[in-house]
N, C-alpha and C positions, 0 to 999 in steps of 0.2 A: 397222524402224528408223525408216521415215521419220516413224509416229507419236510416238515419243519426243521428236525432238526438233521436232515440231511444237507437241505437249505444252510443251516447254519455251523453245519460243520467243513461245507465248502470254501467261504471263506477260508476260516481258518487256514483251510490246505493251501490256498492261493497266498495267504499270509506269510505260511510256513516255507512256502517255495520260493517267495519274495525274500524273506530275510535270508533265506540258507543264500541267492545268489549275492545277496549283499555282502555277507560274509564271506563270500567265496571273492565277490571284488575287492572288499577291503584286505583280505589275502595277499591277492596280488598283487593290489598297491602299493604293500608293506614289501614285499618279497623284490619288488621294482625299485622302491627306494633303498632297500638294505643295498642290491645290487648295485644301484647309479653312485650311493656312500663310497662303496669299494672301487668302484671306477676311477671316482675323485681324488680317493685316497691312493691306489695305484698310480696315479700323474701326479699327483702330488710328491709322493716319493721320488717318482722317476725326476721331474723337474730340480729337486732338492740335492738328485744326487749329480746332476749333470751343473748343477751351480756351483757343489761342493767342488766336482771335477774341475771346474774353472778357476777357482777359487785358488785353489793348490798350483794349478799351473801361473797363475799370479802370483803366490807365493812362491815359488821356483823362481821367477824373472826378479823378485824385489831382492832375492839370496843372490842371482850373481849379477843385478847392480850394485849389491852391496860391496861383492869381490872387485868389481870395477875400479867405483870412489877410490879402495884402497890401493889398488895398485895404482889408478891414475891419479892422485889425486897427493898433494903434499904430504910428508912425512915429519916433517919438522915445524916447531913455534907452533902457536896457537892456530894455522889453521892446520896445520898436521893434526889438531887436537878435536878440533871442527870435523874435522874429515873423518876423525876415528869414530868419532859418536854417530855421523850421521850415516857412515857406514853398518855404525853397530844397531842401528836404530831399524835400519832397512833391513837388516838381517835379521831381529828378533821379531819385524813385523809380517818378514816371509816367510818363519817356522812358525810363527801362529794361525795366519792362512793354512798353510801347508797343514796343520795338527785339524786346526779346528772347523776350517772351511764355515761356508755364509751359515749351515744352522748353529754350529758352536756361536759364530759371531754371535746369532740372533738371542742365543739364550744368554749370554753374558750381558748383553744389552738388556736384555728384560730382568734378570738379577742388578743390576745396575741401576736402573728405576724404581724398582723394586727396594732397593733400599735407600735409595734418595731421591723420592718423589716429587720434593718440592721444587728443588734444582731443575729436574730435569722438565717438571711445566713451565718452568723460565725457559730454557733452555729453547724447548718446542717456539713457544711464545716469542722466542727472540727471531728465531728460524722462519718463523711464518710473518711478523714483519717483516723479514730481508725479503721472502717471495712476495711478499703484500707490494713493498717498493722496486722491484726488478720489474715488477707486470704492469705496476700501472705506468708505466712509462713508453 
């Protein structure tokens, strides 16, 4: 008798050594994906903030085209008055850059949709006819 159930306690141990490597792989698989996450997330970062960096420096060029317009650009009658907005326009749209760089942009965009979603499925919608008609030509 004592072989029978040595017989069937062998399994078992083959079983036991079978699951314990399974678990010891899906360990690692787990411990592989946490790691390859943070990878993604690390260049992710890195990518975000070398965009923002550009971003800003864009913003910088749109502030002194904006000093540009005004110094080169009429001061009197209505396009003195052209020239001051679109002056003022450039400059408010290079301290925004400048502040908020491309994630700021993206979250104001996603707040933005977020509270006027219907507009903005036109919006899309209208965008992707203008690429529907620019490609098939």
């Amino acid at each position: 008798m004592a072989n029978t159930t040595t017989q069937k306690d062998e399994p078992r141990v083959g079983m036991g050594s079978a699951d314990d490597k399974l678990k010891k792989a899906q360990e690692s698989g787990s411990v592989a994906a946490d790691k390859a996450k943070e990878a993604v997330k690390a260049t992710g970062d890195a990518v975000g903030q070398v965009a923002d960096a550009g971003a800003a420096a864009v913003g910088g060029g749109l502030k002194s085209l904006a000093g540009q317009v005004r110094e080169q650009g009429p001061h009197d009658g209505a396009l003195g008055e052209a020239t001051s907005t679109v002056a003022k326009g450039l400059e408010t749209g290079g301290k925004y850059l400048q502040k908020e760089g491309i994630t700021g942009m993206a979250d104001d965009l996603g707040e933005i949709i977020k509270k006027n979603p219907i507009p903005a499925v036109l919006v899309a919608v209208g965008i992707g006819f203008m690429l529907a008609q620019l490609t098939r030509s």
